[in-house]
C-alpha positions in Angstrom: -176.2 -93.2 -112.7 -177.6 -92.9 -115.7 -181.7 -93.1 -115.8 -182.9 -95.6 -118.1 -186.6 -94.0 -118.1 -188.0 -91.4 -116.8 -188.8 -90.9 -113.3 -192.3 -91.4 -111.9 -193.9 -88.7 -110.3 -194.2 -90.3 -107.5 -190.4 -91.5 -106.8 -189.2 -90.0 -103.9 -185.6 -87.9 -103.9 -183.9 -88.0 -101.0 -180.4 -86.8 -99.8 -177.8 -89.5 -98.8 -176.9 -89.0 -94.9 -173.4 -87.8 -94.1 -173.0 -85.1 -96.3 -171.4 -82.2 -95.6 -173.0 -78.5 -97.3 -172.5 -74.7 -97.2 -173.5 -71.7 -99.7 -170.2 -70.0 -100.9 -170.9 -66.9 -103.2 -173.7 -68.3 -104.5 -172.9 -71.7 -105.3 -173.6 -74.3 -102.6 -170.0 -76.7 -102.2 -171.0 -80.4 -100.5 -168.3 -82.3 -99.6 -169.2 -86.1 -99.6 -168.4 -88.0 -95.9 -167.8 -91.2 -97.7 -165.0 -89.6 -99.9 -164.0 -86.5 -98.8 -164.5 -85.0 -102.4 -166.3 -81.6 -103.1 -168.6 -81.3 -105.5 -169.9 -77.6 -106.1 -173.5 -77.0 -108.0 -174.5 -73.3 -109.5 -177.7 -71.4 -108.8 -180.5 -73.8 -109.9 -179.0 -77.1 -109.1 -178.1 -75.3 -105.1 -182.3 -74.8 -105.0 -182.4 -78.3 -105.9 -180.0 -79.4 -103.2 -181.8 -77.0 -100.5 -185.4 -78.3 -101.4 -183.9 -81.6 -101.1 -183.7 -81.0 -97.2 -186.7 -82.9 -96.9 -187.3 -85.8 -98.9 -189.6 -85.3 -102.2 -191.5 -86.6 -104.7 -190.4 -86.1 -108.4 -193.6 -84.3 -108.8 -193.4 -81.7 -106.0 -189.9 -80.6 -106.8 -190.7 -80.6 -110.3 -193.6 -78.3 -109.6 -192.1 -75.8 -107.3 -188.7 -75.7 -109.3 -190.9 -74.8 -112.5 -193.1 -72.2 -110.6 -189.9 -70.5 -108.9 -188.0 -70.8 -112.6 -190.7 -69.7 -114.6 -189.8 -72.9 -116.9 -192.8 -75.4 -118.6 -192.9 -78.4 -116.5 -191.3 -80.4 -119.9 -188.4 -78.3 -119.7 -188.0 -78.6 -116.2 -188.2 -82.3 -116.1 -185.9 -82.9 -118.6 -183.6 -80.9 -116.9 -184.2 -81.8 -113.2 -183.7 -85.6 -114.1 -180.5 -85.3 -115.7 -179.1 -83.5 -112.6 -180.7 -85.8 -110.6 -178.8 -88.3 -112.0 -175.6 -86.7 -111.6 -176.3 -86.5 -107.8 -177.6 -89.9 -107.9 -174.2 -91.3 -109.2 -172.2 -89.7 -106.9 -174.2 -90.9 -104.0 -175.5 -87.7 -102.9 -179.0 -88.6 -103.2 -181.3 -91.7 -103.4 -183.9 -91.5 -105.9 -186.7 -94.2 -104.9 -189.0 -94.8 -108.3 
């Protein structure tokens, strides 16, 4: 999925149900239910997938990623939406703008 604009603050992030996670030396490993395929994410992207536990807004995870990362919110945006996407196109999350 590729985002054609930027998210709203407001869109909610959510996990797709039937997923599969574990943390393996450091790096959290899903394996998707619909396909059986693993997909592995490094340090910031498993806080990502962890936060994502509960549903949230664009805005909250934004806020507490930046806090945590010591990043400007820009930077963190940028950054957050383009993994977001990533998730988003393997149908690992739903992203509700």
């Amino acid at each position: 999925m590729t985002l054609n604009r930027p998210l709203s603050d407001g869109a909610i992030i959510a996990r797709v149900e039937g997923h599969a996670s574990a943390l393996i030396d450091g790096e959290t490993v899903i394996m998707s239910g619909d396909t059986g395929r693993f997909h592995v994410v490094a340090a910031t992207g498993a806080s990502i997938w962890e936060r994502l536990a509960t549903p949230k807004t664009v805005e909250q995870l934004i806020t507490e990623l930046a806090a945590d990362f010591d990043v400007s919110l820009v930077k963190c945006r940028e950054e957050v939406e383009v993994f977001l996407a990533s998730l988003a196109e393997r149908n690992l999350v739903t992203i509700n703008d």
